[in-house]
VEXDREN-2710 file (C-alpha; in Angstrom, 1 decimal):
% VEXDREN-2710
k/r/px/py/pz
1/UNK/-34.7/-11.3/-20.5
2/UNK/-30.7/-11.9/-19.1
3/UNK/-30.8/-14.4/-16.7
4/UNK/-27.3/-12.4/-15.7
5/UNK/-28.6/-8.8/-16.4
6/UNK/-32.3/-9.2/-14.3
7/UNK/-30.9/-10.4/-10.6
8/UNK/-30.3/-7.0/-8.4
9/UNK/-26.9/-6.1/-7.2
10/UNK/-26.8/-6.0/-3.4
11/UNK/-24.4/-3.6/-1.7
12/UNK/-22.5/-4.3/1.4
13/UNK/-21.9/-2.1/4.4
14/UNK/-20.1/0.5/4.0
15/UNK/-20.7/0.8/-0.6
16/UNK/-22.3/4.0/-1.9
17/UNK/-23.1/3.8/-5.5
18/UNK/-23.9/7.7/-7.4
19/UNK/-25.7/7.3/-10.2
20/UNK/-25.5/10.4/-12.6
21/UNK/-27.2/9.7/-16.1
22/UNK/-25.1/6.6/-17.9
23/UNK/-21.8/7.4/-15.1
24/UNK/-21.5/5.2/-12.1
25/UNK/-19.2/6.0/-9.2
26/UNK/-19.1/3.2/-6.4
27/UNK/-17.1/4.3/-3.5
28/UNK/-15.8/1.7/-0.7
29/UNK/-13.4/1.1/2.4
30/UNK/-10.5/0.1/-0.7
31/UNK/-11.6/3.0/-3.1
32/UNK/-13.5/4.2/-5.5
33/UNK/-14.3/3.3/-9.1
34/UNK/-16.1/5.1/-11.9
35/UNK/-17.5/4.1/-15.6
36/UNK/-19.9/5.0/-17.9
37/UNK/-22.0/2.4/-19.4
38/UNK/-23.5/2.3/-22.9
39/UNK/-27.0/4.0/-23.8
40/UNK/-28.7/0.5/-24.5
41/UNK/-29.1/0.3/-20.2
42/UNK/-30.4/2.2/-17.5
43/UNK/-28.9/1.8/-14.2
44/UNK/-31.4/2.7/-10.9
45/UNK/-31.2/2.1/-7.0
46/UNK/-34.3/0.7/-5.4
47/UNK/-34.2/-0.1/-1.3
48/UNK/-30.3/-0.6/-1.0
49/UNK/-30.2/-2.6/-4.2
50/UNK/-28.8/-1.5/-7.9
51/UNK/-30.9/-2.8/-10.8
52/UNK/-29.7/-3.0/-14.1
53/UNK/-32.5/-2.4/-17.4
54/UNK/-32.5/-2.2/-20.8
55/UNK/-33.5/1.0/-22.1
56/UNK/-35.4/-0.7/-25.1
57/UNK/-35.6/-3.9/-26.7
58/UNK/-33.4/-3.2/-29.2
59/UNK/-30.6/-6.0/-30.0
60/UNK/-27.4/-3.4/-29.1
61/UNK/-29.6/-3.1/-25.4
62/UNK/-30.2/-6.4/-25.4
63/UNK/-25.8/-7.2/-25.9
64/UNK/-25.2/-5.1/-23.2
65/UNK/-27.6/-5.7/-20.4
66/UNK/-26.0/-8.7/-18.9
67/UNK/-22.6/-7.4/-19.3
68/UNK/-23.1/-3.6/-18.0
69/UNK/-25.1/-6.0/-14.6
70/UNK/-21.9/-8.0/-14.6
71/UNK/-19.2/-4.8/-14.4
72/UNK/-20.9/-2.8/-12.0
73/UNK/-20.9/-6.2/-9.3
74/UNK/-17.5/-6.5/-10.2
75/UNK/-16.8/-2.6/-8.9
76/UNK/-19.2/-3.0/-6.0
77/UNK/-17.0/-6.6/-4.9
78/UNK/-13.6/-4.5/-6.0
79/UNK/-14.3/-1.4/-3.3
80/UNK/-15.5/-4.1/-0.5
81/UNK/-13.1/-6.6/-0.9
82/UNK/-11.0/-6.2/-3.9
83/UNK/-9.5/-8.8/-6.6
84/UNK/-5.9/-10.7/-6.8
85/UNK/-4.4/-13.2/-9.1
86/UNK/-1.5/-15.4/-8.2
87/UNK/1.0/-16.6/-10.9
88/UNK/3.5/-19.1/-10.2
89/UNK/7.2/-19.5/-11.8
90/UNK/8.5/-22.9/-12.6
91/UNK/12.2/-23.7/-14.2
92/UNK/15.5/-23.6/-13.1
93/UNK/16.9/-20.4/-11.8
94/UNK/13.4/-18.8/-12.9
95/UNK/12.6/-16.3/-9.9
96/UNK/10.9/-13.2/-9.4
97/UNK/11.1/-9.9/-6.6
98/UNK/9.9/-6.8/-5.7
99/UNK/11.3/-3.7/-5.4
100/UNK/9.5/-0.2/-4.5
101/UNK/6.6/-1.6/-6.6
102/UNK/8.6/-2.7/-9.3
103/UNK/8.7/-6.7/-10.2
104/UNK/11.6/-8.0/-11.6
105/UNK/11.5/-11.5/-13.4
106/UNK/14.9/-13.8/-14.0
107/UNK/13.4/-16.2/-16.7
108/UNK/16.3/-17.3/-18.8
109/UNK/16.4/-14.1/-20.6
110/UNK/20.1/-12.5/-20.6
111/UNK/19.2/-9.6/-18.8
112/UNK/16.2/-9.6/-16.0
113/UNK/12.7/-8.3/-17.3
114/UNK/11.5/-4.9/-15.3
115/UNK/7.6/-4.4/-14.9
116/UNK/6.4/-1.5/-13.5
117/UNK/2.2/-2.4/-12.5
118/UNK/-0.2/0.4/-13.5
119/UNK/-1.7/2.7/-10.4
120/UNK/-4.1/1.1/-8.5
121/UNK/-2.0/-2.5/-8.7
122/UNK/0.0/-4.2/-6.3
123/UNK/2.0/-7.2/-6.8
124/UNK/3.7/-9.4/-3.5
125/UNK/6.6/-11.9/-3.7
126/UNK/6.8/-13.7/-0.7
127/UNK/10.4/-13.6/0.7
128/UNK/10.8/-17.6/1.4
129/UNK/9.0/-18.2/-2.1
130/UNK/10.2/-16.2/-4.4
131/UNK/8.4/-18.3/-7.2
132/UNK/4.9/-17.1/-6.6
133/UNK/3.5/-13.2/-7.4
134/UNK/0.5/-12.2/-6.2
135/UNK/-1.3/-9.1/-8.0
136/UNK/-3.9/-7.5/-6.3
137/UNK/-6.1/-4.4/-7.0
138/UNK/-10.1/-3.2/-6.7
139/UNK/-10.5/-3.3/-10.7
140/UNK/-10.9/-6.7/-11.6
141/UNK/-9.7/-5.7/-15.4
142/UNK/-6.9/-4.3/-14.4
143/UNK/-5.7/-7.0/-12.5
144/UNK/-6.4/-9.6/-15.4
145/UNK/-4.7/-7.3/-17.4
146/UNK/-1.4/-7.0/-15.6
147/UNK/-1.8/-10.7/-14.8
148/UNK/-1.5/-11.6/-18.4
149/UNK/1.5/-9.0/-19.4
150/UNK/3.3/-10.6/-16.7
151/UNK/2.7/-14.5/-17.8
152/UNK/3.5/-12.9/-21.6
153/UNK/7.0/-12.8/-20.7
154/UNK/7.4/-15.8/-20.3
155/UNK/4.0/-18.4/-21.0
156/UNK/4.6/-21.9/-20.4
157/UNK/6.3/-24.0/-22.8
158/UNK/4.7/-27.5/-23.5
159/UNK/8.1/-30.1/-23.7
160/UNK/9.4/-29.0/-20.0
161/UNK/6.8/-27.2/-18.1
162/UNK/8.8/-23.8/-17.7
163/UNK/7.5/-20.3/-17.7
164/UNK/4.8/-18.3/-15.8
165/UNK/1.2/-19.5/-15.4
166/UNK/-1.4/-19.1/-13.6
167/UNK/-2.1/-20.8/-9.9
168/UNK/-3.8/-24.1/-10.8
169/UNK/-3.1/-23.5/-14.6
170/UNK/-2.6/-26.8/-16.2
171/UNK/0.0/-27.1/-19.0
172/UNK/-0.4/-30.4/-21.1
173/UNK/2.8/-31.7/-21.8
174/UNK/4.2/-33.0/-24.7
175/UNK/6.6/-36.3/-25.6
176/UNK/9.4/-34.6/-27.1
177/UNK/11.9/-36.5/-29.6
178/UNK/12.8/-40.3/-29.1
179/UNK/16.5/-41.0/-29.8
180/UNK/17.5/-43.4/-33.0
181/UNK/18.0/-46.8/-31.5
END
């Protein structure tokens, strides 16, 4: 048995969760969220708790169980109290800003990169700071999602230290060239 997949999903105050066949709607004070899971599980409520079971003991049921336990916490935490990832910006004249929803990133490109965040996603750029973005949503793949496009414009580069990463990311450095002597 998953050690992830058998431990019962608790719901806060204020979480509904409709269960209709393999569909799963969970509905909260931040929103609602909906997927269907895979045949290999079947999803019940018992006394104000989801529980997640294989169908069979097949190996395809047996993939999924732990995984199809795991997304439907991470819908029932995104409606309560929703997900954000914070990047930060490091290099000279590297800055970002927001604009209607829109981020715009000066990374040493010539012209400034435009991202426009999916619906559902916020993203925050502190006025005083305007080296740190903060993306925020209710679906935690989303946010990873539009996390990573934004470091991909710029990742970190290894002889400096410059680009985007992620808040506590560590890039290890390298020694570049030594001079003749």
């Amino acid at each position: 048995m998953s050690r992830i997949g058998k431990r019962p999903i608790s719901l806060p105050a204020k979480v509904t969760v409709d269960i209709n066949g393999q569909s799963v709607v969970v509905k909260g004070p931040k929103g609602e969220l909906s997927r269907i899971l895979p045949s290999g599980v079947v999803i019940l409520m018992e006394d104000e708790m989801v529980v997640v079971n294989r169908a069979n003991e097949s190996r395809p049921a047996r993939q999924q169980h732990g995984l199809c336990r795991t997304l439907v916490a991470n819908m029932v935490e995104g409606v309560s109290t929703g997900f954000q990832k914070k990047l930060e910006i490091q290099g000279v004249g590297y800055r970002a800003a927001v604009d209607s929803n829109v981020l715009t990133l000066n990374v040493g490109y010539s012209l400034p990169v435009k991202i426009t965040p999916p619906a559902g996603i916020t993203i925050e750029v502190p006025k005083e700071k305007n080296t740190s973005v903060t993306i925020s949503g209710i679906d935690k793949e989303l946010v990873g999602n539009t996390a990573a496009k934004i470091r991909d414009v710029r990742p970190p580069e290894v002889y400096k230290g410059k680009g985007i990463r992620y808040e506590g990311e560590v890039v290890r450095r390298k020694a570049g060239k030594s001079g003749k002597k």
